[in-house]
N, C-alpha and C positions, 0 to 999 in steps of 0.2 A: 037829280037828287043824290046825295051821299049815301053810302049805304054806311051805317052802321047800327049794327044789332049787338048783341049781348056774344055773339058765337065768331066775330070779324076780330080774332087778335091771331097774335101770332102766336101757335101753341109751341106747347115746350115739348125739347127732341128728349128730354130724359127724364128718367123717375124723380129724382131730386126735384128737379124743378118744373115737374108737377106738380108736387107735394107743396115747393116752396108755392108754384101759383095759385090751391088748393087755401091753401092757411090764409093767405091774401084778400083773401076773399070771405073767410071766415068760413071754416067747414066747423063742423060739430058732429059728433058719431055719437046716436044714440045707446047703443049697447056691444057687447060685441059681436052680438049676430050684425048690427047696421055696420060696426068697423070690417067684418068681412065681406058685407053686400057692397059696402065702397069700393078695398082690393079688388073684390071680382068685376065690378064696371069700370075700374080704371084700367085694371088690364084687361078686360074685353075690348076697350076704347084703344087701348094701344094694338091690341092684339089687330085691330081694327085696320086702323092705320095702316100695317105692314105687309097687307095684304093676307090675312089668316095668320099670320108667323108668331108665335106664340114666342116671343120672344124671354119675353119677361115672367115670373110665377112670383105666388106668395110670398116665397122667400123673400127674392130679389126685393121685394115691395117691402118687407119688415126691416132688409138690412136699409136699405133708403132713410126710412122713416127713423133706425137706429142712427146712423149717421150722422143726418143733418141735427137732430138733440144733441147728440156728441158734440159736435162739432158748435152748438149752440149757435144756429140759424133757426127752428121751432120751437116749442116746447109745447108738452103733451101733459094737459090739467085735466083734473077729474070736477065736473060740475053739475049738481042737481042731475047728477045721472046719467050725465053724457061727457064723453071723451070731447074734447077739445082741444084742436092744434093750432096754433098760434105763431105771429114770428116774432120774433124777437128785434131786438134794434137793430144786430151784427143781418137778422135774417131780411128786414124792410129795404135793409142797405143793398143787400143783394138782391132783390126781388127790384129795386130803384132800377141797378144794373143790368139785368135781364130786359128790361122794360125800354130802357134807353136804349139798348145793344140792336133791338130787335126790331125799333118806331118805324111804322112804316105808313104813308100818307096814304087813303083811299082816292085812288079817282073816282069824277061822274060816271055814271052811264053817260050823261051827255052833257060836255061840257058849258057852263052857261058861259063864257068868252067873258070872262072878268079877270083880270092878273091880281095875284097878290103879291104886294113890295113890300119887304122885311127890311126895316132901315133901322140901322144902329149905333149910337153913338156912346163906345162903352171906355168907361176910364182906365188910364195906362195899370192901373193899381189893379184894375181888376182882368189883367192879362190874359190870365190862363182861362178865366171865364171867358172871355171874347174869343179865344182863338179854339177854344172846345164848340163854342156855339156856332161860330163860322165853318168847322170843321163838321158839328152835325148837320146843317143846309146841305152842304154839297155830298158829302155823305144819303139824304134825304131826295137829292135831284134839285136840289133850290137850281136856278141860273144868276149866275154872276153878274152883274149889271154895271154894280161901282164894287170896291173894295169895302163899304159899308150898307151897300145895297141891291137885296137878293129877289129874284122874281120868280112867282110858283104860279099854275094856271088853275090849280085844285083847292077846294077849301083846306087850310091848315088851322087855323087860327088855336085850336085845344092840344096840336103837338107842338107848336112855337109857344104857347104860354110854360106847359108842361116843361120844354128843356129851360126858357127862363125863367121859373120860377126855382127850379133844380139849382141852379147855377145862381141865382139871387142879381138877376140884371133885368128883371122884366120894367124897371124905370127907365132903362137905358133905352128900351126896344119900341118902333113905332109897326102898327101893321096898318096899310093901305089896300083897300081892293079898289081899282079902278079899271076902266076900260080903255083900250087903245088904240086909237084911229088908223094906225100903218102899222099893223103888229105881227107883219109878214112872217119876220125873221125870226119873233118868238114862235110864231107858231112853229114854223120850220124845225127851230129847237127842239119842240116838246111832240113836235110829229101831231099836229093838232091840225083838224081841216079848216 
């Protein structure tokens, strides 16, 4: 079975993009006592992480949150009563790239022995899409099979949608699960029994 929960991403190493993963998800602060009880769980959470090290404070959290508005990646509305932080287009952009930087595939607890073949036939015109997409496969652990066809032992199918849909070639792309009668040498690859 695949594990994925609500809590299986990849968390962010910095305040910023916390905050930026935060909005993404749509936070809302009911007043400013809730805008403080948020700082204090998000650096306890970090504080957490670091093993006790209180790395981060109040501060450090307001010039963040100052920042990324400057910088217009947020913005922070007042609504029926509650603070709301939000991204912005410059900030969806950046939250796309954090997201893509970071994609990383779940394996099974136990593998159910089916390969996935990522086969793609993408036009000259759309270059830089095809050699970005090729580059996040092996980037991801794909294994190489043909120059246009990539093998994974895991389910993938919502991170290969996800980079082609990004990229605008998800017509281009076929996904195949299949099983493999002499599939020695993949296993071998992927250290699989």
């Amino acid at each position: 079975m695949r594990k994925n929960n609500l809590l299986s991403f990849h968390k962010p190493e910095t305040l910023g993009k916390w905050i930026i993963f935060l909005a993404a998800i749509g936070i809302s602060l009911s007043s400013p006592a809730g805008t403080r009880r948020f700082l204090s769980e998000l650096e306890k959470y970090l504080s957490d992480q670091r093993g006790g090290q209180n790395k981060y404070n109040s501060h450090d959290l307001s010039q963040a949150l100052y920042y990324l508005k400057k910088r217009q990646i947020i913005k922070i509305e007042e609504s029926n009563g509650k603070t709301v932080i939000k991204l912005t287009e410059k900030g969806k952009k950046r939250k796309w790239q954090y997201d893509f930087d970071n994609m990383k595939i779940s394996k099974q607890d136990k593998w159910d022995k089916k390969w996935r073949f990522i086969m793609f036939d993408i036009p000259e015109e759309k270059r830089f899409a095809r050699e970005s997409f090729r580059n996040k496969l092996k980037d991801l652990g794909f294994y190489q099979f043909q120059k246009s066809v990539w093998i994974y032992p895991y389910p993938c199918e919502d991170e290969v949608d996800f980079i082609a849909e990004n990229f605008s070639i998800g017509q281009y792309i076929n996904l195949i699960i299949v099983q493999i009668m002499d599939d020695k040498p993949l296993r071998d690859h992927f250290k699989l029994p």
